[in-house]
Each structure stands twice: as structure tokens, then as C-alpha cells.
N, C-alpha and C positions, 0 to 999 in steps of 0.2 A: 504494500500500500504506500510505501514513503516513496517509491518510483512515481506513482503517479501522483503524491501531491505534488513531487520536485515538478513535474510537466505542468501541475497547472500554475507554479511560480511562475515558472518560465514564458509560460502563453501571456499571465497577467502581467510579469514584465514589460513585456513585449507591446502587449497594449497600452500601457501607460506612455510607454516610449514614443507610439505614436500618438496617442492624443496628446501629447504637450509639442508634437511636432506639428501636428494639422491647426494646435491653438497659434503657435508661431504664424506659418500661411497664414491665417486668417487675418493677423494682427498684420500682418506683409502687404493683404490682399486693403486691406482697411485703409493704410497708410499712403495708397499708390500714388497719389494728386497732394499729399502734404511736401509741402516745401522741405528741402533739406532731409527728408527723411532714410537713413542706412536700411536698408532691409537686413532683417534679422536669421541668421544662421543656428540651427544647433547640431551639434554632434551627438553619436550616440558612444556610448562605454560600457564594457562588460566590467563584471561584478563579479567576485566570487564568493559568497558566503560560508559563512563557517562550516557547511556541513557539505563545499564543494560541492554547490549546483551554480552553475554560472548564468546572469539574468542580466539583465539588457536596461540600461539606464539613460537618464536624457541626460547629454554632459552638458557646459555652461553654454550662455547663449554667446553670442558673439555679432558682432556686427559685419556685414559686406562691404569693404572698404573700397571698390569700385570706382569710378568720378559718377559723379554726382550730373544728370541732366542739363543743359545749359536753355531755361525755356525764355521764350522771346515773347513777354508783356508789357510793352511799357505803362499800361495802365493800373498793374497787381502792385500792391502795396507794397511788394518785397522786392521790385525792381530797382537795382542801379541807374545809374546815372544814361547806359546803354540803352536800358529797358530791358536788359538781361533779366533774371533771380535763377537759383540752382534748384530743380524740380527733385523726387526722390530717384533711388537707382533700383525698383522695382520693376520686375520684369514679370506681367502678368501671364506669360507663355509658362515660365520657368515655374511658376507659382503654381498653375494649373496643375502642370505634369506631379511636380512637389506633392501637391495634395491629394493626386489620383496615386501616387506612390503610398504614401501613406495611408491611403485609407485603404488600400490594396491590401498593404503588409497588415495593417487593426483585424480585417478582416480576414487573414489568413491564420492569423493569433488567434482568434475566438473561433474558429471551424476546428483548431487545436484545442482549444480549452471545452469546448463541447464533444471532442473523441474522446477526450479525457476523462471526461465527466461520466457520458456513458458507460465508457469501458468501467467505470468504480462502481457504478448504477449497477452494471452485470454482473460485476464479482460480489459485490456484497447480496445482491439474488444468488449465485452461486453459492455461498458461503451458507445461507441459512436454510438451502437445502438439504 
């Protein structure tokens, strides 16, 4: 039985990892049209817990250091002298795909975490037979 709660760590790692990656997009996808804004990056890191099951974490965030848009308003309140201001370096393609990634991988963690589950479902019917 410790085998499969270790699998269902693992799935719910997994998922966690990506919901704080799809909340990033969103915050990415949110920001597109703010002035100056970095689009936000996370990594992901393995873990290993004391009883050597190794689970999947969201590491620190980080910013897209990029250049920065150069958009042409001379009438936007954050316009230079040019009419230049620096728009953000969000890239709603990148974002897109980002987020069909992620929610690909959430989804492939809980079809894991529901084989998981069954499979305990049928051993503990087994077991009380």
C-alpha cells in the first residue's frame, strides 16, 4: 500500500506544479497591454523526501529579461518626449502553447492519480474478501 500512496504524492505533486504554472500564464496572459510589464517565468524542481519518493515542485519565479516592446503613442500618458513608452514582452502565442502545456501535463497527473486510486479501491475489495 505505501507504493501507491508514494504514486499518489507524486500525481499530486505534479499537479500542484502545474496549477501555480497555469496561475503564472494567467497573470502573463493578464498583464499583456501593461506598460513595462516582464513576463513571469517558473521552473520546476525535484524533491526528494525522507522516505525517497521524489515529487515535483514549482521553483522560484523569475522574470523574462527580454527588451521590452518599443510602442509608438504619442498621446499615452507614459510616452517620451518621441511618443515612444516600452509596452510589456509578452508573447500571447508563447502563453497559449505555455498553458495548453500545462494543462496537458495537470491532466495527465490526475488520469495518474485516479489509476491510483482505483487500483487501492480494488485491493482493499480484494483484501476483504
Amino acid at each position: 500500500m505505501n507504493s501507491l500512496s508514494d504514486a499518489l504524492r507524486v500525481a499530486s505533486s505534479g499537479m500542484e506544479a502545474q496549477s501555480a504554472r497555469l496561475r503564472h500564464v494567467a497573470e502573463n496572459i493578464a498583464n499583456t497591454d501593461t506598460p513595462g510589464y516582464h513576463r513571469k517565468l517558473i521552473t520546476f524542481e525535484s524533491a526528494l523526501s525522507r522516505d525517497s519518493v521524489a515529487t515535483v515542485t514549482a521553483g522560484p519565479v523569475t522574470l523574462d529579461r527580454t527588451e521590452l516592446t518599443e510602442i509608438y503613442d504619442p498621446h499615452h500618458p507614459m510616452a517620451d518626449e518621441t511618443g515612444h513608452y516600452q509596452g510589456s514582452n509578452v508573447n500571447l502565442l508563447v502563453e497559449i502553447a505555455d498553458a495548453r502545456e500545462a494543462s496537458r501535463s495537470y491532466e495527465a497527473n490526475l488520469k495518474l492519480f485516479e489509476q491510483v486510486r482505483q487500483m487501492s479501491s480494488a485491493l482493499m475489495d480484494l483484501l476483504r474478501r
